[in-house]
C-alpha positions in Angstrom: 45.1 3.2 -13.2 48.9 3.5 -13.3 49.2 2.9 -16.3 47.1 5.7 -17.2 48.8 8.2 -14.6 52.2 7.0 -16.2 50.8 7.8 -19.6 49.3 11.3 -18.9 52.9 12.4 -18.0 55.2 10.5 -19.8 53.8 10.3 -23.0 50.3 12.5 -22.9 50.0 13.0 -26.5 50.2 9.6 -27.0 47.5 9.0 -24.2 44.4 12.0 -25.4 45.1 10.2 -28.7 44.3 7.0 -27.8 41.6 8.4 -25.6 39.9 10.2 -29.1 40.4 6.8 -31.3 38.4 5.1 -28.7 35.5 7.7 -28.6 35.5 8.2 -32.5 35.6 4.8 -33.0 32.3 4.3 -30.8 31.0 6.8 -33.4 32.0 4.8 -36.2 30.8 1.7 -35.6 27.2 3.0 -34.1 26.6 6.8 -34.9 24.9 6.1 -38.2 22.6 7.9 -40.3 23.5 12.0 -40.4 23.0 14.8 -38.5 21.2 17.6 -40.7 20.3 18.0 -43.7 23.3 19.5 -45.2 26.0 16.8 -43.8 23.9 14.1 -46.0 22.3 16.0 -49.0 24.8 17.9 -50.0 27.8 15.9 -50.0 26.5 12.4 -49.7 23.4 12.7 -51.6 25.4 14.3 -54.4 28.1 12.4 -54.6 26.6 9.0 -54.4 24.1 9.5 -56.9 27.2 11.2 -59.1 29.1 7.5 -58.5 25.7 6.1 -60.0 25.8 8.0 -63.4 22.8 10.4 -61.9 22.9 14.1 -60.8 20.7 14.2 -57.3 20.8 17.6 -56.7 20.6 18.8 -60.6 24.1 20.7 -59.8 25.3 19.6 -63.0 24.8 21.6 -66.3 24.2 18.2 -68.0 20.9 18.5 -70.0 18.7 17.3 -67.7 17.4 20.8 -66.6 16.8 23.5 -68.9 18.2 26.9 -68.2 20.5 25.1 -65.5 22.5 28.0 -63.5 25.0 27.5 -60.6 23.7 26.2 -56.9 26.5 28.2 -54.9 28.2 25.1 -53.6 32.0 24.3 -54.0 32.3 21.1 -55.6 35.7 20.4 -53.7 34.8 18.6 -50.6 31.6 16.6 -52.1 34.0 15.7 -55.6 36.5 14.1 -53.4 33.6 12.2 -51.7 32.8 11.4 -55.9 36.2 9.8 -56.3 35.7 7.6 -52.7 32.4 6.3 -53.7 34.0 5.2 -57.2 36.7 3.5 -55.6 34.7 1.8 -53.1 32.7 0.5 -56.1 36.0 -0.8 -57.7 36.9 -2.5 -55.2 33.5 -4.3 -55.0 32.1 -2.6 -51.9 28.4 -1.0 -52.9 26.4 -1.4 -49.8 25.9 2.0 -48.6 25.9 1.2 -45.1 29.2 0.0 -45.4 30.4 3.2 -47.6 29.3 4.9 -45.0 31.4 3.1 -42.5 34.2 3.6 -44.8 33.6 7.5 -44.9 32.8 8.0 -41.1 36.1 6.1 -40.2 38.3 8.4 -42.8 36.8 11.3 -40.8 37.2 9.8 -37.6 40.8 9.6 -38.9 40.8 13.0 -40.0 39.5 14.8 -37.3 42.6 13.4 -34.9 44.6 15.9 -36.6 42.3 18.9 -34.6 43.3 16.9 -31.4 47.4 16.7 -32.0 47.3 20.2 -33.7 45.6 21.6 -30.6 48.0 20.1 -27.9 51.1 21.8 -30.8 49.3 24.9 -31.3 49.2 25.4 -27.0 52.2 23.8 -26.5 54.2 26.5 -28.7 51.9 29.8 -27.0 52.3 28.7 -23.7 53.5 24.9 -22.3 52.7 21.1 -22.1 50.5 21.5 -18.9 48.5 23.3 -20.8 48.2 21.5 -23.8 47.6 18.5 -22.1 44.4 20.2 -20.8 43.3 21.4 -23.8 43.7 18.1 -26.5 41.8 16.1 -23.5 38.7 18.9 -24.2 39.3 18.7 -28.3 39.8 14.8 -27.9 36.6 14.4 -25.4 34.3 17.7 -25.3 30.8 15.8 -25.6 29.9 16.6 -29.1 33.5 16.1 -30.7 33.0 12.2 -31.4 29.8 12.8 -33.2 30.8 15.8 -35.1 33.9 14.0 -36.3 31.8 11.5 -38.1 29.6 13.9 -39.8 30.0 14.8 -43.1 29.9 18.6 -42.0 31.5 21.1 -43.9 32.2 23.3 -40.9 33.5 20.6 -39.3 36.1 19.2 -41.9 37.5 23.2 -42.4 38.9 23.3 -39.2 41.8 21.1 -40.4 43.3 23.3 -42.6 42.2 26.2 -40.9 44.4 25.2 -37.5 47.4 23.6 -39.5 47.7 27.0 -41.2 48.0 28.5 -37.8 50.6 26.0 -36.5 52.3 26.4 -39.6 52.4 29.8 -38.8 52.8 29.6 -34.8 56.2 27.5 -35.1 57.8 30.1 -37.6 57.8 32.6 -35.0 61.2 34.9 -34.6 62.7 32.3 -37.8 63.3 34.2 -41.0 62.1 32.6 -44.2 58.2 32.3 -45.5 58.3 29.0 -47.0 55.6 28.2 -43.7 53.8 31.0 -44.5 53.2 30.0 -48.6 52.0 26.7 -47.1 49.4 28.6 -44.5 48.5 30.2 -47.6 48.0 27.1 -49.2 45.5 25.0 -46.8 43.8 28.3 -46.4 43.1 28.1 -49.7 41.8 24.3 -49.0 39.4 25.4 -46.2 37.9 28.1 -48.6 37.4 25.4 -50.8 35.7 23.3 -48.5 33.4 26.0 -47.1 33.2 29.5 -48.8 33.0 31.4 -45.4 36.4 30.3 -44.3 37.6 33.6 -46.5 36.7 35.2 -43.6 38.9 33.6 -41.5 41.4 34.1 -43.9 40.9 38.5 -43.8 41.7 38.2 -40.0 44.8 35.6 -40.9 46.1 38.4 -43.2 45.3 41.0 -41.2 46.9 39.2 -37.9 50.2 39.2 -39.8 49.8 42.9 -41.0 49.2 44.3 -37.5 52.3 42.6 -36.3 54.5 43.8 -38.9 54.4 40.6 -41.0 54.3 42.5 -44.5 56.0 39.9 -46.8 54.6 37.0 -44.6 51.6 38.5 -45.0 51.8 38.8 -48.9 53.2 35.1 -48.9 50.2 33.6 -47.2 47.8 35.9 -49.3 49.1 35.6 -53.1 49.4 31.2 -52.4 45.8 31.7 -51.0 45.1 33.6 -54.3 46.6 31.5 -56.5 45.4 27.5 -54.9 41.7 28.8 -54.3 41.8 30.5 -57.5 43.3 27.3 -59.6 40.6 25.1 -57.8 37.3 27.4 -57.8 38.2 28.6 -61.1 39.2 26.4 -63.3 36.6 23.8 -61.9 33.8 26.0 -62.8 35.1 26.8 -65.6 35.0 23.1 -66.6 31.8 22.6 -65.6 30.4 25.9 -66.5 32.1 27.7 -68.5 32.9 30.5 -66.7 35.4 30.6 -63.3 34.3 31.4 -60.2 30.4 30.9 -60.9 29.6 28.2 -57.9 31.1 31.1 -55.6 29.5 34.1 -57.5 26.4 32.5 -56.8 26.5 31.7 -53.1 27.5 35.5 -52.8 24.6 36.5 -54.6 22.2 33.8 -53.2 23.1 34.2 -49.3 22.5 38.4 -50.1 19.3 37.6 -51.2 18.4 35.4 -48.7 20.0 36.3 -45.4 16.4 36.8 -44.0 15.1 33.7 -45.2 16.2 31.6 -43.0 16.7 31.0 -38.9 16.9 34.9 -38.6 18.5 35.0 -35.0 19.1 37.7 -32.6 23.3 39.0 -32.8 24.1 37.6 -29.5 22.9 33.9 -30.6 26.5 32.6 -30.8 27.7 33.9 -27.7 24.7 32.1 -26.1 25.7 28.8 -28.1 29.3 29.4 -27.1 28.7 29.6 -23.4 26.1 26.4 -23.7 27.8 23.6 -25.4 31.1 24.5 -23.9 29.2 24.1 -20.6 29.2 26.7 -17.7 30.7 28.0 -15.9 34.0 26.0 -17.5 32.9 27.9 -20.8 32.6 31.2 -19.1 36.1 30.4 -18.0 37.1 30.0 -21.7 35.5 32.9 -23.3 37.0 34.8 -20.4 40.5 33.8 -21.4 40.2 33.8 -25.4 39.3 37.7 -24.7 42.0 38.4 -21.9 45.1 37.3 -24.0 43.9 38.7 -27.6 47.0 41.0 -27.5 49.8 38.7 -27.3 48.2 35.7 -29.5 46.7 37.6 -32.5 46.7 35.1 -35.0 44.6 33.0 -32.9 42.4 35.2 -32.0 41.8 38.4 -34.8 40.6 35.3 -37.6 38.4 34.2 -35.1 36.9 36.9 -33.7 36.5 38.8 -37.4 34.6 34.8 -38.0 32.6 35.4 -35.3 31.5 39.3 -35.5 30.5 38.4 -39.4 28.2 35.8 -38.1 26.6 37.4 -35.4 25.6 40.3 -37.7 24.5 38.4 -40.6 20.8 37.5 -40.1 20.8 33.9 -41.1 22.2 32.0 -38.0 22.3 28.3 -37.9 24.4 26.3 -35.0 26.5 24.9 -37.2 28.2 27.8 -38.7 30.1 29.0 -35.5 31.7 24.9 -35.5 35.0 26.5 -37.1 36.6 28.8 -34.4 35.4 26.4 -31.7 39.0 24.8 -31.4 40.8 28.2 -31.5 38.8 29.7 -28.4 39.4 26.6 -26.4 43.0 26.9 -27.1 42.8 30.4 -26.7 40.2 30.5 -24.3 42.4 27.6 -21.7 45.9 29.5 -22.6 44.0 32.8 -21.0 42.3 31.2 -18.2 44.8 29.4 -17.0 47.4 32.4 -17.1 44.7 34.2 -14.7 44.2 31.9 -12.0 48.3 31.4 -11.4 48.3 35.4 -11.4 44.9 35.6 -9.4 44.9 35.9 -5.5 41.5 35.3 -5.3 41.8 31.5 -7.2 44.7 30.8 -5.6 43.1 31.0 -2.3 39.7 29.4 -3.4 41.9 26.0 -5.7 38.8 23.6 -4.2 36.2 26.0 -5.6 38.2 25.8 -8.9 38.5 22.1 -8.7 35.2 22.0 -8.4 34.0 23.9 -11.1 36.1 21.1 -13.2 34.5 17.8 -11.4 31.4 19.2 -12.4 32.2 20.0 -15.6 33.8 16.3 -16.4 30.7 15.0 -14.9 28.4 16.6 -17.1 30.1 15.9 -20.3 30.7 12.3 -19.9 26.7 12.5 -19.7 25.9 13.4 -23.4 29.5 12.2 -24.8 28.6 8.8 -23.9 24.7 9.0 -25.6 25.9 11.5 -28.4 29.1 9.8 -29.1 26.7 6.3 -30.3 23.7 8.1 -31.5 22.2 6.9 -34.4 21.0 10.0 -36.0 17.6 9.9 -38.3 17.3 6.4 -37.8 13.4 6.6 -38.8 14.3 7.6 -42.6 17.8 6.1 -43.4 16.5 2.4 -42.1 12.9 2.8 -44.2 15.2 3.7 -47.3 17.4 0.4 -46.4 14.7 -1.6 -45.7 12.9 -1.2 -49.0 16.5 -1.3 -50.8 16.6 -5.1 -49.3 13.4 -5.9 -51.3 14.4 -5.5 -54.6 12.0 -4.5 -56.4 11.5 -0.7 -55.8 10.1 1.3 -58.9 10.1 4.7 -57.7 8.8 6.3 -54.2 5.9 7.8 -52.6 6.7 9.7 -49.5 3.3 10.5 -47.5 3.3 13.4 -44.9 0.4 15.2 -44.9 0.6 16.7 -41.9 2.8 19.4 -43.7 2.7 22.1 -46.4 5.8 20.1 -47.9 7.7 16.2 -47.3 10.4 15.4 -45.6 13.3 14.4 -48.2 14.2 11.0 -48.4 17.9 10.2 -48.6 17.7 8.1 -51.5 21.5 6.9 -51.0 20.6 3.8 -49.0 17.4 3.4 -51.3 20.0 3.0 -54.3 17.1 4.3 -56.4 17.6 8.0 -58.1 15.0 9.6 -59.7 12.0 11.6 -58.9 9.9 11.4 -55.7 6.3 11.6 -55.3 5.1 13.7 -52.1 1.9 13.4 -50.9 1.2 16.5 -48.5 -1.5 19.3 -46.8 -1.2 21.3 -50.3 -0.9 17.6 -52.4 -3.7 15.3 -51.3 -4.1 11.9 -52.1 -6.8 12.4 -54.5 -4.4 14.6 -56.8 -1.7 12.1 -56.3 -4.0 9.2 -57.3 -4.5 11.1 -60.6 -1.3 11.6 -61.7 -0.5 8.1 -60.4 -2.9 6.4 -62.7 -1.7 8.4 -65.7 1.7 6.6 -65.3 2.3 3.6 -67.4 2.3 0.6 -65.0 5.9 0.1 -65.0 6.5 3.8 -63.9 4.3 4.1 -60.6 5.6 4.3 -57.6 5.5 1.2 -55.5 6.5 1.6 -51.8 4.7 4.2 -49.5 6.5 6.3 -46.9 4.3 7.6 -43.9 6.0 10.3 -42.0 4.8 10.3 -38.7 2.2 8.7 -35.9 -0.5 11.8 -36.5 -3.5 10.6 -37.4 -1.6 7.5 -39.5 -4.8 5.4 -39.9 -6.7 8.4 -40.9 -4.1 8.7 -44.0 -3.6 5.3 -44.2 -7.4 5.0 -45.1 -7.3 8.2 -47.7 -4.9 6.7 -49.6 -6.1 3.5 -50.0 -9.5 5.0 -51.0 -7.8 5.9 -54.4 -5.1 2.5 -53.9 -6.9 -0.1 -52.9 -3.5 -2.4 -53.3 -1.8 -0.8 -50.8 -0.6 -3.2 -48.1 1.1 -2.7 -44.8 4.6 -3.3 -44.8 6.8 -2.7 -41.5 7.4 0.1 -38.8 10.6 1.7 -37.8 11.0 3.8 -34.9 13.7 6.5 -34.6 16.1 6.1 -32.1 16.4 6.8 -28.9 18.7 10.4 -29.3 15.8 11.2 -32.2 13.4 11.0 -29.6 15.3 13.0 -27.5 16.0 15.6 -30.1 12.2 15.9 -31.1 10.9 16.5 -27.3 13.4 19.0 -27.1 12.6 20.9 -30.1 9.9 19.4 -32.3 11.1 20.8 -35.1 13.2 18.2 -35.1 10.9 16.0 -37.3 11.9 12.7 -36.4 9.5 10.4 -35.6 7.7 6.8 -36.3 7.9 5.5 -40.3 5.5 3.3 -41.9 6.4 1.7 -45.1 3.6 -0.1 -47.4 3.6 -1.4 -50.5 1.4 -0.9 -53.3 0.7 -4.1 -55.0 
C-alpha cells in the first residue's frame, strides 16, 4: 500500500499506466470473440479472408461480382489489418485464435496512448492533480479495457484525434506551425480510419479560426487536405479507378439510409453520456465540459459540433458517440473540478462530494472487472472453431429459423470462405433440401449450425426429414456476459449453438 501511495505522487504517470497494462491485459488474454458486428465483419472478416486470396465482403472490384460499385468503407484501417494477417502468416502463425491475440494486444498497446495523452492534454489546461484524476478514469472507466481490444473503428480514431489536440495544446503562445501541419496530419489519419471524424475536424478548424489562429488554422487544414486526399484518393483510384469513390459512397449511402436504421430520439446521446459515465459523477462531468467551453475551445467546439451532428442525424447507434468520450472527461473533470474549489456550497459539503466518488469507484470496479474478461459471442466464434478443428468442413449450413434472416457466421475462425447456406422463417428446410441435392456431392454443405434453444428439436427433426444423415455433433453455450447482454436486451441474439454434421 505504500508503495502504491508513493507511486501516485511521485511518479503517477508511471502508476495509471501500469494500472491500464494490467486491465488491458486481462482483456487480452480472456476478452475474446468481438463485440458487434462491425468490430469483426468489417475489419476482421475482410481482412482475413483478403490474407487468404478471398474477398469476404465482395469490396473488391475483382471479377467476382458483376456490376461491382463501391461499399462506402475506407480501406485504411482494415488494409493495415491485411498487411498484419500476412505477416503473421510469414512468420508461421495461422491459428486465428492466436492472430487474434496478436491484434487485441497491439490495440491494447495502442489504446495506452489515450491514457498518457489524457494526463498531457489536462496537465497543460490546468495541473497534475488533475490529470492524475482524469488518466485513472481513461486508464480504468469500466468499459475502457474492453473497448481497447475491439477492433472498433470509433475506438482506434480517438488516437489521432487527441494527439492532434496535444500537438496543438503545447504550441500555445509559441510561434511557428510546424505542430499544427502535424495536427493536420493525424487528422487526416482519423478521417481515414472513420469517415465522420471530418467532423471533428470542422470544429478543429474552426476552434483555431475563432481564436484568431488564421495561418494555424490554414496549416492544419491544407496537411489535412493533402494526407486524407493522397490516402482516400489515390487508393480508390487504384482499386477503382476513380479517387474518392469509397467516400462518395458512404456520403450517398448514409443519405439514403439515415432512417433505416436505430432511428433514435435527438437527446439519445446525452442519455448514453450521463449512463456509462455513471451518475451523478457523469452529471458532474457534462457539467464541467459545458462550464469551461470558453477558455478551452479546441477541446470542446470539435466535440460539441461531433456531438450536435449525431444527435440530429436519425441513425443513432452507441458506438458512434465513442470518439469525444475522452475529450469531455478531460474537459468535463478540468470544469468540475474548477467549480467545487470556487464553490461555497462544496466546500462546505467535501464528505458529500467524497461520497459521490466512493460510490462511483464502487460501481465501476463492478462491470470493469466482468466487462474487462468478457468473452464476447462466445456461442458463434467457438462453433466456427470447433468445426475448423475437424478438418474436413466443405461448406456451411447455418440453421435459424426462428427469423426472417441468419445470423452471420464469422467465417475467420472457420478458415473456410465461400458461400453460406441459411436455412430461415422465409427459407425452410424443404427449399434448402432442394437446392442441396442439386449440388454435386463434393459441394454440399456438411456441418449444421442451430441458432438458438427455440423449439431446437422441432428443427432438428425438419431437417432431418429431408437429411436423414444428419448427426448430432456438440453444444456450446455463450458465455456468461452474452447471457447477461441477451436478458438485458434480447435483441442481443446470443444464445445456445448446436452443431451437427451431415454424414
Amino acid at each position: 500500500m505504500n508503495t502504491i501511495k508513493r507511486m501516485w505522487n511521485e511518479k503517477p504517470l508511471a502508476f495509471i499506466l501500469y494500472v491500464g497494462i494490467f486491465f488491458r491485459m486481462l482483456s487480452v488474454l480472456f476478452s475474446k470473440g468481438y463485440g458487434m458486428h462491425d468490430d469483426h465483419f468489417l475489419v476482421i472478416e475482410s481482412a482475413g479472408s483478403w490474407a487468404n486470396g478471398f474477398d469476404y465482403n465482395n469490396w473488391l472490384p475483382n471479377g467476382r461480382i458483376e456490376h461491382a460499385i463501391p461499399s462506402g468503407h475506407s480501406f485504411f484501417y482494415s488494409g493495415v489489418h491485411y498487411f498484419i494477417f500476412k505477416l503473421m502468416k510469414l512468420l508461421g502463425l495461422n491459428d486465428p485464435q492466436g492472430e487474434m491475440y496478436v491484434i487485441r494486444f497491439l490495440h491494447a498497446l495502442l489504446s495506452l496512448l489515450i491514457i498518457y495523452l489524457g494526463y498531457k492534454i489536462t496537465e497543460v489546461i490546468s495541473s497534475q492533480r488533475q490529470a492524475k484524476m482524469v488518466g485513472l478514469l481513461l486508464s480504468i472507466l469500466w468499459f475502457m479495457p474492453f473497448l481497447s481490444v475491439r477492433n472498433l473503428i470509433e475506438y482506434v480514431c480517438i488516437v489521432p484525434l487527441m494527439y492532434a489536440t496535444w500537438l496543438v495544446l503545447k504550441e500555445r503562445g509559441k510561434t511557428g506551425v510546424t505542430n499544427y501541419i502535424w495536427a493536420g496530419f493525424w487528422l487526416a489519419i482519423a478521417f481515414s480510419i472513420r469517415f465522420q471524424c471530418i467532423i471533428f475536424t470542422g470544429g478543429f478548424g474552426l476552434a483555431l479560426l475563432f481564436t484568431k489562429r488564421i495561418k494555424e488554422a490554414f496549416a492544419v487544414g491544407i496537411m489535412f487536405l493533402i494526407v486524407g486526399g493522397a490516402i482516400q484518393g489515390i487508393t480508390d483510384y487504384f482499386i477503382w479507378g476513380v479517387p474518392f469513390a469509397e467516400f462518395k459512397e458512404y456520403i450517398v449511402y448514409n443519405l439514403a439510409n439515415s432512417k433505416q436504421y436505430f432511428v433514435q430520439q435527438w437527446y439519445m446521446y446525452f442519455g448514453l453520456i450521463l449512463g456509462i459515465l455513471i451518475p451523478p459523477i457523469s452529471i458532474f462531468l457534462f457539467f464541467g465540459f459545458f462550464r469551461k467551453w470558453r477558455k478551452q475551445l479546441i477541446l470542446f467546439l470539435p466535440s460539441f459540433i461531433f456531438l450536435a451532428f449525431h444527435c440530429y442525424f436519425p441513425n443513432k447507434q452507441e458506438r458512434f458517440i465513442l470518439p469525444i468520450i475522452p475529450f469531455i472527461i478531460i474537459l468535463g473533470y478540468v470544469g468540475w473540478d474548477d467549480y467545487v474549489t470556487n464553490s461555497t456550497f462544496w466546500q462546505n459539503r467535501k464528505q458529500l462530494l467524497r461520497v459521490c466518488w466512493i460510490f462511483f469507484w464502487i460501481v465501476n470496479a463492478i462491470p470493469l472487472c466482468v466487462v474487462s474478461v468478457a468473452y464476447s459471442k462466445k456461442n458463434r466464434v467457438e462453433s466456427m472453431t470447433y468445426i475448423a478443428t475437424k478438418g474436413d468442413a466443405k461448406a456451411l449450413v447455418i440453421e435459424d429459423t426462428n427469423r426472417d434472416d441468419f445470423t452471420m457466421p464469422p467465417l475467420f475462425y472457420l478458415q473456410k470462405w465461400g458461400h453460406v447456406f441459411g436455412i430461415t422463417n422465409k427459407y425452410p428446410a424443404s427449399q434448402f433440401a432442394e437446392e442441396f441435392y442439386k449440388l454435386a456431392p463434393e459441394d454440399r454443405p456438411n456441418y449444421v449450425v442451430f441458432m438458438e434453444a427455440d423449439n431446437i428439436q422441432k428443427r432438428v427433426d425438419s431437417l432431418t426429414a429431408y437429411i436423414p444423415t444428419l448427426t448430432y455433433e456438440t453444444t456450446i453455450e455463450p458465455s456468461s456476459i452474452d447471457k447477461l447482454m441477451f436478458w438485458l436486451n434480447p435483441m442481443n441474439n446470443n444464445q445456445t449453438t448446436y452443431v451437427y454434421k451431415i454424414k
